[in-house]
C-alpha positions in Angstrom: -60.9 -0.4 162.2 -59.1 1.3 159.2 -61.0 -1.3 157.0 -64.1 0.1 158.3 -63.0 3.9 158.1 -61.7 3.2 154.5 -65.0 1.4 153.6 -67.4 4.5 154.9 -64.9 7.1 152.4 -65.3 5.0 149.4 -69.2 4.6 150.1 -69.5 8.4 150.6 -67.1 9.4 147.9 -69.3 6.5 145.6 -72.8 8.5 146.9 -71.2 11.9 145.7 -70.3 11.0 141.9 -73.8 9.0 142.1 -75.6 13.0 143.0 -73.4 14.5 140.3 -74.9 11.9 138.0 -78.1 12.4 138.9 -77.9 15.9 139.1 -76.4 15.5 135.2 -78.6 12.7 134.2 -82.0 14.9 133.8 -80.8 17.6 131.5 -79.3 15.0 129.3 -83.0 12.9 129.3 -84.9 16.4 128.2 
């Protein structure tokens, strides 16, 4: 069950730094 739990943070610490790219990625394409 840690596994799993440890799993889930990566995944949603992997989604955040995916937003802050996409939130970066637009003003550098412009």
């Amino acid at each position: 069950m840690e596994g799993a739990q440890t799993l889930k943070k990566n995944i949603l610490l992997t989604v955040q730094e995916n937003v802050k790219a996409d939130t970066l990625a637009p003003q550098k394409l412009i």
